[in-house]
N, CA, C, O and CB atoms as a CASP TS submission, in Angstrom:
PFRMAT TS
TARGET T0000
AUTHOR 0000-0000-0000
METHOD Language model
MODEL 1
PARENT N/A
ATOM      1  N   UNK     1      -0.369  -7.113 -15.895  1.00  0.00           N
ATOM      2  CA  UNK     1      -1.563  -7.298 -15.096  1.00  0.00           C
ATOM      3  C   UNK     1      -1.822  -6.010 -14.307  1.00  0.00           C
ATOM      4  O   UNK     1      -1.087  -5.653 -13.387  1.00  0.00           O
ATOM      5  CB  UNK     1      -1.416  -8.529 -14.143  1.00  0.00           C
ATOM      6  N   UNK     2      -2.740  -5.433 -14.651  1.00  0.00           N
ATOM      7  CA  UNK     2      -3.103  -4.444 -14.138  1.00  0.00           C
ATOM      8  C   UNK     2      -3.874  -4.312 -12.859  1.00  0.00           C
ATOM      9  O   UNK     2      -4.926  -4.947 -12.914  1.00  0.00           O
ATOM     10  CB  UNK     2      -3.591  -3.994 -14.954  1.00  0.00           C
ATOM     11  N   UNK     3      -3.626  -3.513 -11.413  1.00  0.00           N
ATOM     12  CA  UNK     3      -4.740  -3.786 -10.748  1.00  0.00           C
ATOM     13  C   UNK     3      -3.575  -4.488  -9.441  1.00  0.00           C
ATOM     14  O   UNK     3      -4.131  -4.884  -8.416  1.00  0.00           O
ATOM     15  CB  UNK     3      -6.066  -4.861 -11.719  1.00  0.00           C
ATOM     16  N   UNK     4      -2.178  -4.605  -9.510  1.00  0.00           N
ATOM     17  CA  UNK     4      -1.421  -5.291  -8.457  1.00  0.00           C
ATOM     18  C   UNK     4      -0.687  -4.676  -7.883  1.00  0.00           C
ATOM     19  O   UNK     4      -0.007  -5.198  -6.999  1.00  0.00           O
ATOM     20  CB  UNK     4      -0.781  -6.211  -8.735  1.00  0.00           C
ATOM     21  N   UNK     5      -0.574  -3.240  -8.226  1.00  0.00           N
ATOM     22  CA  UNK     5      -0.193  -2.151  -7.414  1.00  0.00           C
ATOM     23  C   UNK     5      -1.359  -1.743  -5.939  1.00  0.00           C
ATOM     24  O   UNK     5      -0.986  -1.625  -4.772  1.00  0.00           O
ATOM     25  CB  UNK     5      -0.088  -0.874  -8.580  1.00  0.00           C
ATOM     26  N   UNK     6      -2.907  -1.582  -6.494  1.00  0.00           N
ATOM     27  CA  UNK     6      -3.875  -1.449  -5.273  1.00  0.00           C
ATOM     28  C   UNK     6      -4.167  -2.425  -4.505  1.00  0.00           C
ATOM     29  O   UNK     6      -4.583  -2.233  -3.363  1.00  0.00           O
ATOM     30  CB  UNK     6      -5.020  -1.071  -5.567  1.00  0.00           C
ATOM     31  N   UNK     7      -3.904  -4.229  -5.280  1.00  0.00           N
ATOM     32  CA  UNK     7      -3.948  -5.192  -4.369  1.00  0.00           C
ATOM     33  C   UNK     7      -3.250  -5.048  -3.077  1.00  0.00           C
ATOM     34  O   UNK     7      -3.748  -5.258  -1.971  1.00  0.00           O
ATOM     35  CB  UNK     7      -3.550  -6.222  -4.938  1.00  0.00           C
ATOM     36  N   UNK     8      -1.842  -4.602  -3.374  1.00  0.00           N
ATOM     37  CA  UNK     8      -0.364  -4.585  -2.940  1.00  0.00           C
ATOM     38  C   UNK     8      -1.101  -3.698  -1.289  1.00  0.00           C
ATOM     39  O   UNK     8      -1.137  -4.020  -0.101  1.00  0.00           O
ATOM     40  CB  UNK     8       1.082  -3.448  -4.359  1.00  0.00           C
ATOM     41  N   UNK     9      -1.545  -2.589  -2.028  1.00  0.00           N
ATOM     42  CA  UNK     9      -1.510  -1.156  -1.103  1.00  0.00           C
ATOM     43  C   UNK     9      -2.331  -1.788   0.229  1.00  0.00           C
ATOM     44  O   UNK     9      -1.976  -1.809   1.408  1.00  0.00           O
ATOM     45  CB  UNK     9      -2.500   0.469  -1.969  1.00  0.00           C
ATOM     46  N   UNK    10      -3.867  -2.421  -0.560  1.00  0.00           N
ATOM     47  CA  UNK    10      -5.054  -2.938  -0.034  1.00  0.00           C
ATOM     48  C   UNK    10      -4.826  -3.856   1.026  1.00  0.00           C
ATOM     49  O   UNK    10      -5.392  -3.603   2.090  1.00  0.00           O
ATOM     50  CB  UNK    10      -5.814  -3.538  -1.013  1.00  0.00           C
ATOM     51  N   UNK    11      -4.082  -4.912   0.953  1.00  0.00           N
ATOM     52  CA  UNK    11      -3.293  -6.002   1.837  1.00  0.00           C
ATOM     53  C   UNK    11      -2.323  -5.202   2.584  1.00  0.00           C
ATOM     54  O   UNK    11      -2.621  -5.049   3.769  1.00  0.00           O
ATOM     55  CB  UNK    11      -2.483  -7.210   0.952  1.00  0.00           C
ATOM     56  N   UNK    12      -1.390  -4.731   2.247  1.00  0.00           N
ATOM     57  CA  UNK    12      -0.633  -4.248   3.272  1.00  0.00           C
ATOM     58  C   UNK    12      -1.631  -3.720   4.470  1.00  0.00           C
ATOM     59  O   UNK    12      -1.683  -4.205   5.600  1.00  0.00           O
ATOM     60  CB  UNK    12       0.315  -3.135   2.692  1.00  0.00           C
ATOM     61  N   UNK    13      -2.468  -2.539   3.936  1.00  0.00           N
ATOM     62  CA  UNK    13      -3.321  -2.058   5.017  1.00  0.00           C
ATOM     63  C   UNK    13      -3.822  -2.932   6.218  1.00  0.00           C
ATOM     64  O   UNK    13      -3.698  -2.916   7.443  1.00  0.00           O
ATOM     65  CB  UNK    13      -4.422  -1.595   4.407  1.00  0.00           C
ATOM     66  N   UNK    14      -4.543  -3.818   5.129  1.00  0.00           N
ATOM     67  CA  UNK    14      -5.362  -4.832   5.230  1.00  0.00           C
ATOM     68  C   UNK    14      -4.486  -5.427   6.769  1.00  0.00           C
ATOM     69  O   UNK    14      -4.619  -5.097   7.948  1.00  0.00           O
ATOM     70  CB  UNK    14      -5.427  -5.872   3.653  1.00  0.00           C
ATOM     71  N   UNK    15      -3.818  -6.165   6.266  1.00  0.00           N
ATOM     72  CA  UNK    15      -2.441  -6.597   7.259  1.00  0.00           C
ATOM     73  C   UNK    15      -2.131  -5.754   8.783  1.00  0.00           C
ATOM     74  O   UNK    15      -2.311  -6.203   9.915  1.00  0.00           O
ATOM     75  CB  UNK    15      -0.955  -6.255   6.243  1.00  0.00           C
ATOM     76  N   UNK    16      -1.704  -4.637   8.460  1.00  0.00           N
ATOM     77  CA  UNK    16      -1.402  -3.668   9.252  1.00  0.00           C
ATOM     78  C   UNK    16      -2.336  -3.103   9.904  1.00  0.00           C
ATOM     79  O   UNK    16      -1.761  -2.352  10.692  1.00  0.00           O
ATOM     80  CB  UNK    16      -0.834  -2.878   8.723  1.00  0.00           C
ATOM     81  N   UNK    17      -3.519  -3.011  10.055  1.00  0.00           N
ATOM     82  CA  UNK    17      -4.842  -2.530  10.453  1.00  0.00           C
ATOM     83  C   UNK    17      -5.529  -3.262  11.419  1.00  0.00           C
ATOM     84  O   UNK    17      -5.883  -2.836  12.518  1.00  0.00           O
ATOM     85  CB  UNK    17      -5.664  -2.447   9.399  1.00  0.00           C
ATOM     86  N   UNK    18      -5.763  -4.763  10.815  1.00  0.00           N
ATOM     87  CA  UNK    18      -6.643  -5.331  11.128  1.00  0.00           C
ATOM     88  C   UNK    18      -8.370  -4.973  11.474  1.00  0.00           C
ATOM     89  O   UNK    18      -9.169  -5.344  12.334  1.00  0.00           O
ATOM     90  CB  UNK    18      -6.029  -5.710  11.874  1.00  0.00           C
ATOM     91  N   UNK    19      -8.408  -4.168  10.443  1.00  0.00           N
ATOM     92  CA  UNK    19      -9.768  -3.469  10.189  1.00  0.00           C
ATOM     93  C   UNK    19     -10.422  -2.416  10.892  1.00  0.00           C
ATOM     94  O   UNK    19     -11.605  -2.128  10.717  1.00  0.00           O
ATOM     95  CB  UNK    19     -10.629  -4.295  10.234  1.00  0.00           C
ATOM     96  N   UNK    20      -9.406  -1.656  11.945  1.00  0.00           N
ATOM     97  CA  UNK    20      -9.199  -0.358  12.915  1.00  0.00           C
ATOM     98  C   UNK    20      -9.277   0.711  12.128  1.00  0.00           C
ATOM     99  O   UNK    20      -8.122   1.077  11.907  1.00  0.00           O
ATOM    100  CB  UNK    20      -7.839  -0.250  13.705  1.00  0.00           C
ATOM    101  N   UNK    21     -10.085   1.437  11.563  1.00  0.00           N
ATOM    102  CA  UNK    21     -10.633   2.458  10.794  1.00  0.00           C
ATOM    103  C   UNK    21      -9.444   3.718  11.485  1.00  0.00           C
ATOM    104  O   UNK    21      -8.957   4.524  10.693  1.00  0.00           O
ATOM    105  CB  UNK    21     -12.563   2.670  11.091  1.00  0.00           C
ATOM    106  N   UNK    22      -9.214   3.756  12.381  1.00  0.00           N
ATOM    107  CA  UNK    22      -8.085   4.367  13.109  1.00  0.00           C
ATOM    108  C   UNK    22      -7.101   4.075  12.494  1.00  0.00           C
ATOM    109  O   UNK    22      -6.876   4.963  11.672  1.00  0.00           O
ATOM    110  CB  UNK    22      -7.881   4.051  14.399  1.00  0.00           C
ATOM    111  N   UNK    23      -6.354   3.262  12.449  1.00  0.00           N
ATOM    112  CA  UNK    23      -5.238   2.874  11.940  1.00  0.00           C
ATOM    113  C   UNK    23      -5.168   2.689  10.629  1.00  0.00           C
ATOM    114  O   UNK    23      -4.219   2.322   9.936  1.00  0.00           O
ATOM    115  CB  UNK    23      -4.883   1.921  12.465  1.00  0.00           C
ATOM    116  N   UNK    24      -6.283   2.981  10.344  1.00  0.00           N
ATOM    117  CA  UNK    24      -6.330   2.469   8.103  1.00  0.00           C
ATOM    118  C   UNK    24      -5.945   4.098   7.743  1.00  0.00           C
ATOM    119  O   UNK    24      -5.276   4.406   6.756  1.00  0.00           O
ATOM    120  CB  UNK    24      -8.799   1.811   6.954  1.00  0.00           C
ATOM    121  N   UNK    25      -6.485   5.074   8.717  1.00  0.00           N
ATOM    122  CA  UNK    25      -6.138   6.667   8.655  1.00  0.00           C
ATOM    123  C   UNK    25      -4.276   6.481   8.791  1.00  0.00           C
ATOM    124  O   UNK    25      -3.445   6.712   7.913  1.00  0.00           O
ATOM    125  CB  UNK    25      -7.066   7.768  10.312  1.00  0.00           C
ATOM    126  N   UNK    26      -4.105   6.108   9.867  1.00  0.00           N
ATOM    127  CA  UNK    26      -2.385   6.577  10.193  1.00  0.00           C
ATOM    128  C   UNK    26      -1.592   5.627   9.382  1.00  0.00           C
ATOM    129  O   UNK    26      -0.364   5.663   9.457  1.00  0.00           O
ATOM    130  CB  UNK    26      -1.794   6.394  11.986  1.00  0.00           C
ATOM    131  N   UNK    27      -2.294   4.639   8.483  1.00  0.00           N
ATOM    132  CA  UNK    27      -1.008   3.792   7.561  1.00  0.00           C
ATOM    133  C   UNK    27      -0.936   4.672   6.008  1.00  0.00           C
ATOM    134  O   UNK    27      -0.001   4.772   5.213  1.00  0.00           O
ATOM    135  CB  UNK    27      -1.555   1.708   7.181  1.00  0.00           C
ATOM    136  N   UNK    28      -2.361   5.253   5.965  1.00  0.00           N
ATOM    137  CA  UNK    28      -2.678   5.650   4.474  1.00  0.00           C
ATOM    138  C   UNK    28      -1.605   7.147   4.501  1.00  0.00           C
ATOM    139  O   UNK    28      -1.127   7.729   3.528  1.00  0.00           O
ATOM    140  CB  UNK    28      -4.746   5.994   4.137  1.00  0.00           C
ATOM    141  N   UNK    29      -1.443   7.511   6.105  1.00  0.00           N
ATOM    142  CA  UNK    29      -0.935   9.207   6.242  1.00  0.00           C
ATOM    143  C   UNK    29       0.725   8.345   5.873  1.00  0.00           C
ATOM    144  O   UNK    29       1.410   8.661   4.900  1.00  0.00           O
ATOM    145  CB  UNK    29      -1.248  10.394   8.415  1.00  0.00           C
ATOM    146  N   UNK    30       1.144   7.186   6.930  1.00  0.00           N
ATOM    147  CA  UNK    30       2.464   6.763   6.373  1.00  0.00           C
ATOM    148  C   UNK    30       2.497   6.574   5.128  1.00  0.00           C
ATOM    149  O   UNK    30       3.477   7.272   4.868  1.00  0.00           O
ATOM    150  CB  UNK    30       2.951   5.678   6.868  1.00  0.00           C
ATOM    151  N   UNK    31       2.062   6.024   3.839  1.00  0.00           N
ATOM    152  CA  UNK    31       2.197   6.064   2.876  1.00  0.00           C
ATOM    153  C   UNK    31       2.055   7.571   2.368  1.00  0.00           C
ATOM    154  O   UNK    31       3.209   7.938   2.149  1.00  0.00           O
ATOM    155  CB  UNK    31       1.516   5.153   2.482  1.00  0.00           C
ATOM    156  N   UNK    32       1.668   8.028   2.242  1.00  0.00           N
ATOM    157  CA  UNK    32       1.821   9.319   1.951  1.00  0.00           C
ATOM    158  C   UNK    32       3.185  10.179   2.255  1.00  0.00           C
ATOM    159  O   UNK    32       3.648  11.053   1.524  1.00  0.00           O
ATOM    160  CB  UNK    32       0.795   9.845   2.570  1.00  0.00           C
ATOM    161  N   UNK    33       3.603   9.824   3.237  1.00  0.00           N
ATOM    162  CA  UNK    33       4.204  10.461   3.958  1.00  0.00           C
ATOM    163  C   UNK    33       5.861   9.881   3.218  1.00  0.00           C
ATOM    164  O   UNK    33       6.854  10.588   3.046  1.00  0.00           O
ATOM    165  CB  UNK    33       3.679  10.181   5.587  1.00  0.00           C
ATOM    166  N   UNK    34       5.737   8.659   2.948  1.00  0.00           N
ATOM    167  CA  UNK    34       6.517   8.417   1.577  1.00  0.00           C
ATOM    168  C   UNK    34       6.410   8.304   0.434  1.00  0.00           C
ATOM    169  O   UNK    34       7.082   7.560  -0.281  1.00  0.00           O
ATOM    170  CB  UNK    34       6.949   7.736   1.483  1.00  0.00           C
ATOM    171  N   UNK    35       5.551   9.026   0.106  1.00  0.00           N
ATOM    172  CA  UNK    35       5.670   9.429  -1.304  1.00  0.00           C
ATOM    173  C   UNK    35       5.189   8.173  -2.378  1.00  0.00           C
ATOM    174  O   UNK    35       5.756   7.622  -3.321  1.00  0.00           O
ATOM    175  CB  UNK    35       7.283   9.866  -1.551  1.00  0.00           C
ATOM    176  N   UNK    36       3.760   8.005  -1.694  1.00  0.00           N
ATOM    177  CA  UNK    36       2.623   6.820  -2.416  1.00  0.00           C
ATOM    178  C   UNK    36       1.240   7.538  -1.787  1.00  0.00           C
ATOM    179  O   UNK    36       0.971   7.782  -0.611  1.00  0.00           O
ATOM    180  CB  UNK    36       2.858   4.761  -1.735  1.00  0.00           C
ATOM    181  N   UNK    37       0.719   7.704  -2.607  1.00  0.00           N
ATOM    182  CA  UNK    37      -1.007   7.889  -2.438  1.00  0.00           C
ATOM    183  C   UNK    37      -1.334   7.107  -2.682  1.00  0.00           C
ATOM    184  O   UNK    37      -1.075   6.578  -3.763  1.00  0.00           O
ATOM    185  CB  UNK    37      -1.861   8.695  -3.031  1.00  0.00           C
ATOM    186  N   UNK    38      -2.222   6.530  -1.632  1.00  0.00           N
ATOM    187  CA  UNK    38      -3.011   4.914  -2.017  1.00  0.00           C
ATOM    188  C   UNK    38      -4.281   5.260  -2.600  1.00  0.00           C
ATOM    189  O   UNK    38      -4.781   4.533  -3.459  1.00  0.00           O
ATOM    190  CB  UNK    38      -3.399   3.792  -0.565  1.00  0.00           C
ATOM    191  N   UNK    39      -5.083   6.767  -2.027  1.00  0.00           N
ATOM    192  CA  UNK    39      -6.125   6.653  -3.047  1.00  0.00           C
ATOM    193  C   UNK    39      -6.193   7.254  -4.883  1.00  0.00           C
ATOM    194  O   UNK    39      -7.093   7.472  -5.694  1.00  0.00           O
ATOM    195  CB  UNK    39      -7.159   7.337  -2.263  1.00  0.00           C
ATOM    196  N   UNK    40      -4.801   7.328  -4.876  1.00  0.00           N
ATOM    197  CA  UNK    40      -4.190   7.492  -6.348  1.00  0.00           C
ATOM    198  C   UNK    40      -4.514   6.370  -7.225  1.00  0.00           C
ATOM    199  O   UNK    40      -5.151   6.418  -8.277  1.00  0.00           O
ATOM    200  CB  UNK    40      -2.620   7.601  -6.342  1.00  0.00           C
ATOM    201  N   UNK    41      -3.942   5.248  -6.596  1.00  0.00           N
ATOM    202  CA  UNK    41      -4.035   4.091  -7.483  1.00  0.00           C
ATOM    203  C   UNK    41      -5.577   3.097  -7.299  1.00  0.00           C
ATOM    204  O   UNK    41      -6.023   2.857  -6.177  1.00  0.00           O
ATOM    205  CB  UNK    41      -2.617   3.165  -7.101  1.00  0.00           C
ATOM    206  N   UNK    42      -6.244   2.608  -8.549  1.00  0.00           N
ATOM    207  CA  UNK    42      -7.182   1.677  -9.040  1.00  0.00           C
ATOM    208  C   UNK    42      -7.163   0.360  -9.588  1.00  0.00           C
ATOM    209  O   UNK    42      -6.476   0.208 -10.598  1.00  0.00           O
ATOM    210  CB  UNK    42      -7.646   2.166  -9.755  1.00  0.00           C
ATOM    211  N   UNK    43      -7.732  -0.556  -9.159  1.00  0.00           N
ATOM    212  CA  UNK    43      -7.586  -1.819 -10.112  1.00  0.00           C
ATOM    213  C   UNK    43      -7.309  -1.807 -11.223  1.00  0.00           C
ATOM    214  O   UNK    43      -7.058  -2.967 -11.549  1.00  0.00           O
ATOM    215  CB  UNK    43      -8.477  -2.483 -10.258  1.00  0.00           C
ATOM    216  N   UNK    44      -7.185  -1.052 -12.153  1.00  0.00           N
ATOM    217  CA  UNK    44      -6.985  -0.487 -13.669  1.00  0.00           C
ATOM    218  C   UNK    44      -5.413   0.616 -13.665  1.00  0.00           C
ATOM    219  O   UNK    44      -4.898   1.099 -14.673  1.00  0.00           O
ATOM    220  CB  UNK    44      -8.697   0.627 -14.143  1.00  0.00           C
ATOM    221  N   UNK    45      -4.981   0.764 -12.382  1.00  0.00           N
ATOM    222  CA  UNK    45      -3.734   1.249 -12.632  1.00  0.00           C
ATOM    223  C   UNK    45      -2.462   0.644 -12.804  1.00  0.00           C
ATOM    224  O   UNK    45      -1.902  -0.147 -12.045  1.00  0.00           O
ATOM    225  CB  UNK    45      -3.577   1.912 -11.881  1.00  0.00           C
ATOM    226  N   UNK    46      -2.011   1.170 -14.046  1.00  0.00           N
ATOM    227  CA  UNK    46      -0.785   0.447 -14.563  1.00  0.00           C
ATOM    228  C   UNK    46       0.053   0.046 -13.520  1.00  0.00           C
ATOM    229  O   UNK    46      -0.032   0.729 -12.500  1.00  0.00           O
ATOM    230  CB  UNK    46       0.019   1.251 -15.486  1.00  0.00           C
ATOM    231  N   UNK    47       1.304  -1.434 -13.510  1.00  0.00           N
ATOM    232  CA  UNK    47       1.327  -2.140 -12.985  1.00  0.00           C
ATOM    233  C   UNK    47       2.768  -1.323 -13.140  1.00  0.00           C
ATOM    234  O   UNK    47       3.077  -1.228 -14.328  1.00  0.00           O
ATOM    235  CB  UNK    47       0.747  -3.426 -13.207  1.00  0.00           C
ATOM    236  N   UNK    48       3.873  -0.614 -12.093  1.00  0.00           N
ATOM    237  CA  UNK    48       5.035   0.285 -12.295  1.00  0.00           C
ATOM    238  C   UNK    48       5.454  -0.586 -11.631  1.00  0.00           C
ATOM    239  O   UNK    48       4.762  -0.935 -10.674  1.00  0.00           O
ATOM    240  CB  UNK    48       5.224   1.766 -11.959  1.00  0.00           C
ATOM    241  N   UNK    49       7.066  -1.439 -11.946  1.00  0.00           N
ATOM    242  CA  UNK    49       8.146  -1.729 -11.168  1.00  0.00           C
ATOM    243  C   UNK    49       8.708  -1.048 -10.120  1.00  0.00           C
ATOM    244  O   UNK    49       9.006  -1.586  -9.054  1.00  0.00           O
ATOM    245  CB  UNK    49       8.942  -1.857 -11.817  1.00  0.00           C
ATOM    246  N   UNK    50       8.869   0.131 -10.378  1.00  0.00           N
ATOM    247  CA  UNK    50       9.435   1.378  -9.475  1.00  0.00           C
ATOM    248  C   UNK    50       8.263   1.206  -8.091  1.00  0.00           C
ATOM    249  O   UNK    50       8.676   0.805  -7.003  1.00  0.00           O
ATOM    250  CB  UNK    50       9.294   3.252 -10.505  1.00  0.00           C
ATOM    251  N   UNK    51       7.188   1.467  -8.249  1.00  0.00           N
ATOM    252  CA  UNK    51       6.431   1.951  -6.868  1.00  0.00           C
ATOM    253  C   UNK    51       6.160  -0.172  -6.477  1.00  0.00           C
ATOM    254  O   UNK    51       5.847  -0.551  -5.348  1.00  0.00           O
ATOM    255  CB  UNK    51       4.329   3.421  -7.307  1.00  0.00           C
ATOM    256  N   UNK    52       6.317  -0.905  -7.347  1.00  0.00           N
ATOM    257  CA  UNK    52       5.871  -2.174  -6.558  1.00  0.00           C
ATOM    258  C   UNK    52       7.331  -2.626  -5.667  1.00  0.00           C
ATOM    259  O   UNK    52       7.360  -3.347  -4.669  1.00  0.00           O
ATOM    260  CB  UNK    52       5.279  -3.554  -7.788  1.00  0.00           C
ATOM    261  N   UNK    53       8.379  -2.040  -6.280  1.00  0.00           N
ATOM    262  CA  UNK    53       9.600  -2.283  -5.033  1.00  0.00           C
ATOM    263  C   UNK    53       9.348  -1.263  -4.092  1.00  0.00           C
ATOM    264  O   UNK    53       9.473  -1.614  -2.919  1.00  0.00           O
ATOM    265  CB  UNK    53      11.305  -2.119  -5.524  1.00  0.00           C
ATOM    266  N   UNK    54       8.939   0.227  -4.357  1.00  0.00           N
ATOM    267  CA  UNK    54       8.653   0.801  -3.512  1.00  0.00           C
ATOM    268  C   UNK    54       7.688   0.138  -2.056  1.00  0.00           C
ATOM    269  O   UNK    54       7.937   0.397  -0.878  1.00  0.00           O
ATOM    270  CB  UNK    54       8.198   1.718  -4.253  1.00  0.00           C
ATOM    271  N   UNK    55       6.621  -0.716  -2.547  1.00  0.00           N
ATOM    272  CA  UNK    55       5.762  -0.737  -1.757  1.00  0.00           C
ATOM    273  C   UNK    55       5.819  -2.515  -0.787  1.00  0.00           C
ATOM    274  O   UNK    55       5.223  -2.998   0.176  1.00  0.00           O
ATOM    275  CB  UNK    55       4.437  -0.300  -2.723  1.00  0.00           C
ATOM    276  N   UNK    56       7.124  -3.073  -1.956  1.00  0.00           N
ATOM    277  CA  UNK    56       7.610  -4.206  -0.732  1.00  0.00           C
ATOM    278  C   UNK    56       8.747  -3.431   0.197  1.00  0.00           C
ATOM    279  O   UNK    56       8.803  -3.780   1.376  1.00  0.00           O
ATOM    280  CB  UNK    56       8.437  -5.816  -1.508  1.00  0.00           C
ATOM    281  N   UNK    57       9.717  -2.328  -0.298  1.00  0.00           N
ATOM    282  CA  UNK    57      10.141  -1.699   1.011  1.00  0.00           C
ATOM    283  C   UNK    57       9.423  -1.083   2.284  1.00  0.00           C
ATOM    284  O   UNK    57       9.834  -0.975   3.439  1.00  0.00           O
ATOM    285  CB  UNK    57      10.773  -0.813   0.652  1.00  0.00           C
ATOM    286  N   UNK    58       8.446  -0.784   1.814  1.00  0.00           N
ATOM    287  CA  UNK    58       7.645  -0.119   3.002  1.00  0.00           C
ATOM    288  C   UNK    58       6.493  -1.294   3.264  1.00  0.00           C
ATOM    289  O   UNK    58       5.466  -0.943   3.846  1.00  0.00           O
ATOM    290  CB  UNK    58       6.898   1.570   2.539  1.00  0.00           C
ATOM    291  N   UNK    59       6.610  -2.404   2.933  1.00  0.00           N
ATOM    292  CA  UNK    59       5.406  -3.553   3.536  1.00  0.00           C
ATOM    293  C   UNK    59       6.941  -3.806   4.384  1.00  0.00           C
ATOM    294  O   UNK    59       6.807  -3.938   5.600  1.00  0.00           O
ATOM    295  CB  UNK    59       4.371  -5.203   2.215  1.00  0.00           C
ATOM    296  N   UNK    60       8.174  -3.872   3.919  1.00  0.00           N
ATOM    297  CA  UNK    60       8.939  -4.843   4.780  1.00  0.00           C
ATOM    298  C   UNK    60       9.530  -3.707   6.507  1.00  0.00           C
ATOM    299  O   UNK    60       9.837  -4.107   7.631  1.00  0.00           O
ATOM    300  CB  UNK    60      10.602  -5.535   3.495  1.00  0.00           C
ATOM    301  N   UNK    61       9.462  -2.379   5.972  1.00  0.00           N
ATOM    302  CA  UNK    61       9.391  -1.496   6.808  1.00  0.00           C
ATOM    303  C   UNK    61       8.676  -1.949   8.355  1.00  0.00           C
ATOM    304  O   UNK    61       9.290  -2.171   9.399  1.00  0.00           O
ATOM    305  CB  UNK    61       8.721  -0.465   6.060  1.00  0.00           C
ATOM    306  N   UNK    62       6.972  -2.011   8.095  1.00  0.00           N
ATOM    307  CA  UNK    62       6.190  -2.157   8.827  1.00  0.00           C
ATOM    308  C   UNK    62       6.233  -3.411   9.332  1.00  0.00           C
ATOM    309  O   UNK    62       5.461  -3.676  10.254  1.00  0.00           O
ATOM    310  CB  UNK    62       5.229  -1.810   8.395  1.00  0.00           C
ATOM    311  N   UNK    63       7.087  -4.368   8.861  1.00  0.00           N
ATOM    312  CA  UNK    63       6.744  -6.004   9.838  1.00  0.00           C
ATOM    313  C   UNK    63       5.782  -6.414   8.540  1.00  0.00           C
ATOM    314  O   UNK    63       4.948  -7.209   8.974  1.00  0.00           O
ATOM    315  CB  UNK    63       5.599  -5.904  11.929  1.00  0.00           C
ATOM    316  N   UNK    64       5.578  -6.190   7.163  1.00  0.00           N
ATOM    317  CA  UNK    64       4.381  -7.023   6.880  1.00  0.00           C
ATOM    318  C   UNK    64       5.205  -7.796   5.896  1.00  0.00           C
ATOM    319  O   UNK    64       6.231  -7.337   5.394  1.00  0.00           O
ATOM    320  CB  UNK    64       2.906  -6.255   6.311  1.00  0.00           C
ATOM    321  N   UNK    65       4.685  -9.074   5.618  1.00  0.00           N
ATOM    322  CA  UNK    65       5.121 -10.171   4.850  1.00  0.00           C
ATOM    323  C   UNK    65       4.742 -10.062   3.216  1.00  0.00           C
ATOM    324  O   UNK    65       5.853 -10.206   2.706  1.00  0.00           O
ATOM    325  CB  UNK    65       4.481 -11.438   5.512  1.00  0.00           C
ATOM    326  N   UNK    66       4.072  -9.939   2.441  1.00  0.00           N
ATOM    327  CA  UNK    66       3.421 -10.138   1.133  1.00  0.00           C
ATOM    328  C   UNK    66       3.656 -11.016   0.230  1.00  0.00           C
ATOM    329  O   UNK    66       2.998 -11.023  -0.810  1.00  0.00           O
ATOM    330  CB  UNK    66       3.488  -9.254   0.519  1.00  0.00           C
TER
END
């Protein structure tokens, strides 16, 4: 299923933000900052085991649930 890697990214934000255009900047710089570009990935981007554990370590990092 393609497309559950940007869900993943999208919600976390989503989560972590609460729609603070401020803070959608300083979560997208934390992801980056470990080694995930969120505007890398698309609904059409292949679905990698590697970056989807990546990205429940760093949802579980931040306090977020998924």
């Amino acid at each position: 299923m393609a497309g559950m890697i940007k869900r993943m990214i999208d919600n976390i934000i989503e989560k972590k933000t609460k729609g603070n255009p401020t803070l959608v900047l300083t979560t997208k710089t934390k992801f980056i900052l470990k080694g995930l570009d969120p505007d890398f990935y698309t609904a059409s981007s292949p679905d990698d085991p590697a970056i989807i554990a990546k990205l429940k370590t760093i949802a579980s990092e931040m306090g977020i649930t998924l």
